[in-house]
N, C-alpha and C positions, 0 to 999 in steps of 0.2 A: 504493500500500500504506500510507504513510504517511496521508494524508488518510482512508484507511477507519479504520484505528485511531483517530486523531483523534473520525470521527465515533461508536468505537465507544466512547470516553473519554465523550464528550459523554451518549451516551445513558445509559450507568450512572450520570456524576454525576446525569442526573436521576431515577433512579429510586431513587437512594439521599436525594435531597434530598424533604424534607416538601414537596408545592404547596398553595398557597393554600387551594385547596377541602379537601385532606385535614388542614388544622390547621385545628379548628373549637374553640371556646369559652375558655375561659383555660387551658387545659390545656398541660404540655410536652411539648415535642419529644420524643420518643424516636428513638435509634436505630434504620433498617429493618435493621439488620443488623452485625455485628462483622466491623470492617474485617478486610481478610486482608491477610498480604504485606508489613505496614508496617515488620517485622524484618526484610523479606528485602534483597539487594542494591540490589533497584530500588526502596528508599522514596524516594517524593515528595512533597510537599509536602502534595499533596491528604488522602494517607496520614492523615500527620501530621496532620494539623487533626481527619480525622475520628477518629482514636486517642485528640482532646485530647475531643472531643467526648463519646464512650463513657465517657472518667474522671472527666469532668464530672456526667455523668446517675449512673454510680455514686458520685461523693461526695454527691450533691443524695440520693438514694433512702438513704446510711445516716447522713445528718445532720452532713456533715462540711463545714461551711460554709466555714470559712477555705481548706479545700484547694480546694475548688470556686469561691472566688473569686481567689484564685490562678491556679485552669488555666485561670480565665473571661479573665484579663488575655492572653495566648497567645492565647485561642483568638478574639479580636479582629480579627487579623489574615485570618480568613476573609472581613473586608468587602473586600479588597483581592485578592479569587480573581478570574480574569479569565472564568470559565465564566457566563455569564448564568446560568443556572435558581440557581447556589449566591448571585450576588450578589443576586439578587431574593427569596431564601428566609433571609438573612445574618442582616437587620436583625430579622425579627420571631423566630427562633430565638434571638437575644442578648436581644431584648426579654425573652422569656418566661423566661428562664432568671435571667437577668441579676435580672431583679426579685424571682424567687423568691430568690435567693440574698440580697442584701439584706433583704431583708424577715425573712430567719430567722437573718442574720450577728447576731453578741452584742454586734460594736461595732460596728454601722449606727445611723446615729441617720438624724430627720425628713429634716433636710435632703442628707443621703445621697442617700436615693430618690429625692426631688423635684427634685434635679438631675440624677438619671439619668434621669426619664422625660423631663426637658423637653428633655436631648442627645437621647436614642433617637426620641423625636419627631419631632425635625430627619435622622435615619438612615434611620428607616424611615417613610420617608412615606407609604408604601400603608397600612399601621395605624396611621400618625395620630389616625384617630376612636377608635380601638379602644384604643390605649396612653393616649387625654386623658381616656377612661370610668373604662380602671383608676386613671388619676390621683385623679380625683375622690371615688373610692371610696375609695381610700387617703387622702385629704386628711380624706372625712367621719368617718373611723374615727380620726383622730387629736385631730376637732374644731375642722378648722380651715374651717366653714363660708362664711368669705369668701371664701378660696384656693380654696376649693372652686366656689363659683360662678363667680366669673371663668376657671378653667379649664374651665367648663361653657361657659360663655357664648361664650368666645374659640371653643372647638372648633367650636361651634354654628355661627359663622360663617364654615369653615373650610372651602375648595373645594380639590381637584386636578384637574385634568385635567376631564374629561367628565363626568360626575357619570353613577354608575353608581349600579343597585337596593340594591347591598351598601352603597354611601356615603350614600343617602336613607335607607335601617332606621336606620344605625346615626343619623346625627341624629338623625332622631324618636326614638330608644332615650334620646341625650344631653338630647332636650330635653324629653322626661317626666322625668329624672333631675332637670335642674334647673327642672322644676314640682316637685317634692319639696322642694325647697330652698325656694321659694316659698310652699309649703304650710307648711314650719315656720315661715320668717318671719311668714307671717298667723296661725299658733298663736301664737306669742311676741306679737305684737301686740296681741293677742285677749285673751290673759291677761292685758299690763299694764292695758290699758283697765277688764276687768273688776276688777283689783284697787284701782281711782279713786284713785291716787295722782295725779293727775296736776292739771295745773292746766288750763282750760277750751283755750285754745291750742295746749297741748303736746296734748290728747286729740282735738281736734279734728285736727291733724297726722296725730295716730294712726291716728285712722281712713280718711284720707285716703290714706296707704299702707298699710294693712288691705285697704282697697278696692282699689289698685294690685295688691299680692301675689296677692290672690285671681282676679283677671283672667289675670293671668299664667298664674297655676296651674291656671286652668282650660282654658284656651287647650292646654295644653301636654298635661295626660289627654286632650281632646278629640279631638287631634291624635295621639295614639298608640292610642288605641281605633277609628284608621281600618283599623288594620293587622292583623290575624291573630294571634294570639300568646295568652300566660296573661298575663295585665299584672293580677295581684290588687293589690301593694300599690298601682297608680296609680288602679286601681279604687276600693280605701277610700279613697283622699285625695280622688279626685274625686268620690265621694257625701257624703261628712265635708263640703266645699265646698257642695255644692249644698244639702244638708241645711240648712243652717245657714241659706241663704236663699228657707226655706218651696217650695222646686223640687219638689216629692214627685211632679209626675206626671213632671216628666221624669228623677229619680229612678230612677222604675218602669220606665218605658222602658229606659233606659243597663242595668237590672239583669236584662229580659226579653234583650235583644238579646244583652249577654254571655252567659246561660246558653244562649240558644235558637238563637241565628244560628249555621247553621251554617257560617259563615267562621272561628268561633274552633272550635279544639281543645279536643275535652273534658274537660270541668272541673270535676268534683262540688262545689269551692268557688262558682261560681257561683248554685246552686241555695240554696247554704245562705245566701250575700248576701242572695238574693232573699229568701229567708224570714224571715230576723231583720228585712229591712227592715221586710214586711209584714208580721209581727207587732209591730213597736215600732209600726205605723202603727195595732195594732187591724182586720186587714181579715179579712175571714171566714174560718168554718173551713173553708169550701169551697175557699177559695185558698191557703189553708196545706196544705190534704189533697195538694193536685195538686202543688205545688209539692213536697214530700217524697213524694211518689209517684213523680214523677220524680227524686230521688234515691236513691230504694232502689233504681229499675232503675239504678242505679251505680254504687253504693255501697252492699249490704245490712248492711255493718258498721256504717254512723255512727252516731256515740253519739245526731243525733237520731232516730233510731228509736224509741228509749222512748217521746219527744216525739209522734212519728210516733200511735205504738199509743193514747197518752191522747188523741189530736186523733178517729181513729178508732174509739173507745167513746165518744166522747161524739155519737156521728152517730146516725142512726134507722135507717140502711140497715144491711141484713142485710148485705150485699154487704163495707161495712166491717167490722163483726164481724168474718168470714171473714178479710178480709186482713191485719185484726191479728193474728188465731191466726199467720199466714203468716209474717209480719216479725217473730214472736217466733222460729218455726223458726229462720228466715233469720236471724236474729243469735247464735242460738246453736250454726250452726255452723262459727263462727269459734272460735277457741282464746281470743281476747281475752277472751271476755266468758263464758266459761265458770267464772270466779270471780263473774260479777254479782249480786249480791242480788237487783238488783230487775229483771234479766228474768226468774231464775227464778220470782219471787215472780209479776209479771206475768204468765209462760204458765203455772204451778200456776193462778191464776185465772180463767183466759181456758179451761185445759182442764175446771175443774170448772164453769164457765158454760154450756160447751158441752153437757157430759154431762148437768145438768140441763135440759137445753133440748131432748134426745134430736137434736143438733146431731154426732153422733160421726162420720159422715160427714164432716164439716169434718176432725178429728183423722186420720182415717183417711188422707183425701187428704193431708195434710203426712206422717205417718208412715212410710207403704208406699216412698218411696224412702228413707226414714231406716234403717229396720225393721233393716241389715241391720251398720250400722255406727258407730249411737247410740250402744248398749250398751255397746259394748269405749270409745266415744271419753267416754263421760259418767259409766257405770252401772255400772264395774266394786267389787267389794267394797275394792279398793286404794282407789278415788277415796272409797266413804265411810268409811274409818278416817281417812283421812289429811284428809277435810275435817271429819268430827266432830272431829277435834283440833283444828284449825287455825280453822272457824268452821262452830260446831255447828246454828247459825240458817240458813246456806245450803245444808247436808245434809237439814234439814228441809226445805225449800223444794225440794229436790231430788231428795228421796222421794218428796213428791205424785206429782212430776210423771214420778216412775218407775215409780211403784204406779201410775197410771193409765194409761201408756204402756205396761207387759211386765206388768202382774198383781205380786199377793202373790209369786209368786214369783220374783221377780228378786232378783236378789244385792245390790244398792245399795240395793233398800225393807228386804230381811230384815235387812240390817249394820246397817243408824240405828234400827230399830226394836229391834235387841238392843241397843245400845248409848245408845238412848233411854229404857229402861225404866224407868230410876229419876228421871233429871233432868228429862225432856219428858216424863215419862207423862200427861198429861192429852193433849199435842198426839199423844201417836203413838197414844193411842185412839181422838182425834177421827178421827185421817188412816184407820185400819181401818175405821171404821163408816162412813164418807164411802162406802171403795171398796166394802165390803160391800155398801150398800145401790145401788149404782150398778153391779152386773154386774162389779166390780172390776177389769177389765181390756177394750180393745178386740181383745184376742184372743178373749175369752169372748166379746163380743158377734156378733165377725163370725161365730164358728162357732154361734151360735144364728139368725144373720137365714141363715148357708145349711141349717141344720137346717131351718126352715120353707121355703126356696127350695124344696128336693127334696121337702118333704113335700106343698105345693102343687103340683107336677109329676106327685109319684106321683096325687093324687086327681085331677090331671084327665087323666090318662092314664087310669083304671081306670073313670072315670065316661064 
């Protein structure tokens, strides 16, 4: 009876303790639950700890550092539980806690921390890699770029036991961090040289470890773009690098593979890499097109869409026309950019392009799933009082594209057109006689192409 209870002690402390796999990224511990019992006659020890633990997480959540590091001192004493899953779960729970609370104590200073992480290091050895990363982060934020590397460095070459998949990431993690480092050393070098203070020896030197830094640093993106991941900033350090020594095809490569290989998770920033690369490179508009074509299918919000639509009127294919009407849709129905000037301004011109070009078919096709929830989200008489006051240049812009969208009669063209009359009377004559002479509305049009549809039906039915 006794040894069942035991093992029945056994199994609740594990299900009460965090395991390894369920504490993922720098986040705390939390409580799975408010201990019970710890007032009753049979408090224990375990109790107790986890009671101290519960007062801990609530002084941490209302900012009450000194209490929290106070109950952290107590609650110490859980490395010393004799239950394996609590001793193996002890070190990184104090880790995560412990540093938080420093880090936001009023009287922690520098070397506070960094004598905590370097004890907690020696405690919790299974996060070793993981406690000498947050070190180094903490080191860069305070500026202390040398501390910082050599605790990069040390970790780097840093084994336990069998070397597991989670102990291989996290290196390569540690050792793009300090190609980072290496990256700035070759910026700082790079700048003294170009600034020619130097005398020919001391520059010559220079370059000498310019060249070292950069090998480094290369070595080190190289080496983490083997693995799966969004790795953006080692990304720009490692084209910033290669860029710099005229690499533009392998460049293109490193920037085709990240957006397109599908071993990385997707990543709308890679497309846009790709493209600023290949437009600072001058490469065709053919390759700009594709390359933001593939990000609208991922992104129809991004700001370069504008970008998008000018690369797309300047092409000869119809086909692009069309998509630009599309990607003007497609950006305006987000709420962002429902203040934009210049996509209104862009699909007012893109809609009147059309309708001179008896292209309304294109309008129609973007519309008819719009038709039913445009108005109340764009074209109510609220939206133009409140934008004629606010910016009377994008109500205009936004009447066009209302008056051609629902007819004279919508409530958004009628509002800026009364309240146009005296200031914009030249534009809101123009914008009448535009829709007047163009069938004013794609409502009016559709119901005159099926006025002829049925009148062509009746004559060949009768004939």
């Amino acid at each position: 009876m006794d040894g069942s209870s035991e093992r029945s002690a056994e199994r609740e402390d594990s299900e009460e303790g965090p395991s390894e796999e369920e504490v993922l990224g720098l986040q705390l511990p939390v409580p799975r639950r408010k201990p019970h019992g710890y007032l009753s006659k049979g408090t224990t020890y375990r109790h107790t700890v986890d009671l101290c633990f519960c007062l801990i997480h609530e002084a941490i959540a209302k900012s009450q550092w000194e209490k929290a590091a106070e109950l952290m001192l107590s609650y110490l004493q859980t490395l010393e539980d004799g239950t394996t899953e609590r001793q193996r779960c002890a070190p990184e729970i104090i880790w995560r806690l412990g540093s938080e609370i420093l880090l936001n104590h009023p009287r922690s200073t520098v070397e506070d921390v960094g004598l905590f992480y370097e004890r907690i290091k020696n405690v919790g050895i299974r996060s070793y890699l993981k406690i000498s990363l947050e070190h180094v982060f903490f080191l860069l934020c305070n500026g202390s770029k040398d501390e910082a590397l050599l605790a990069a460095t040390t970790a780097e070459s840093w084994k336990y036991g069998r070397a597991s998949l989670s102990q291989e990431n996290t290196i390569k993690l540690i050792q793009a961090y300090r190609g980072i480092l290496d990256y700035r050393s070759w910026l700082e070098k790079k700048a003294a040289i170009t600034q020619g203070d130097m005398s020919y020896a001391t520059q010559l030197n220079a370059v000498k470890e310019m060249c070292i830094f950069q090998q480094q640093a290369k070595a080190a993106f190289q080496g983490i773009l083997k693995f799966p991941g969004v790795w953006d900033p080692f990304v720009l350090c490692y084209i910033d690098l290669l860029e710099s020594s005229e690499e533009k095809e392998e460049v293109e490569q490193i920037l085709r593979d990240y957006a397109y290989d599908p071993k990385f998770p997707a990543n709308p920033n890679a497309f846009v890499y790709l493209y600023e690369f290949l437009k600072r490179n001058e490469a065709s508009n053919e390759a700009l097109i594709n390359v933001l074509m593939d990000l609208h299918t991922r992104v129809p919000s991004h700001k370069l869409m504008l970008e998008f639509c000018d690369l797309l009127k300047q092409s000869e294919s119809e086909e692009h026309h069309q998509l630009a009407l599309k990607v003007l849709f497609d950006l305006l129905d987000f709420s962002g950019w429902g203040y934009s000037m210049e996509a209104w301004r862009q699909i007012g011109k893109r809609l009147k392009t059309s309708l001179k070009r008896n292209q309304d078919l294109w309008i129609e096709d973007q519309w008819k799933s719009r038709r039913s929830w445009w108005p109340l989200y764009h074209f109510t008489e609220f939206h133009a009082k409140k934008e004629w006051k606010e910016i009377p240049k994008l109500a205009m812009k936004k009447a066009l594209a209302a008056g051609i969208l629902l007819g004279p009669g919508c409530a958004y063209y009628k509002a800026v057109c009364r309240l146009g009359r005296k200031t914009k009377m030249k534009k809101v004559r123009a914008m009448k006689t535009f829709l007047k002479n163009h069938s004013c509305s794609l409502v009016e049009r559709r119901t005159q192409r099926q006025i002829v549809f049925f009148t062509c039906r009746k004559t060949t039915a009768a004939s």
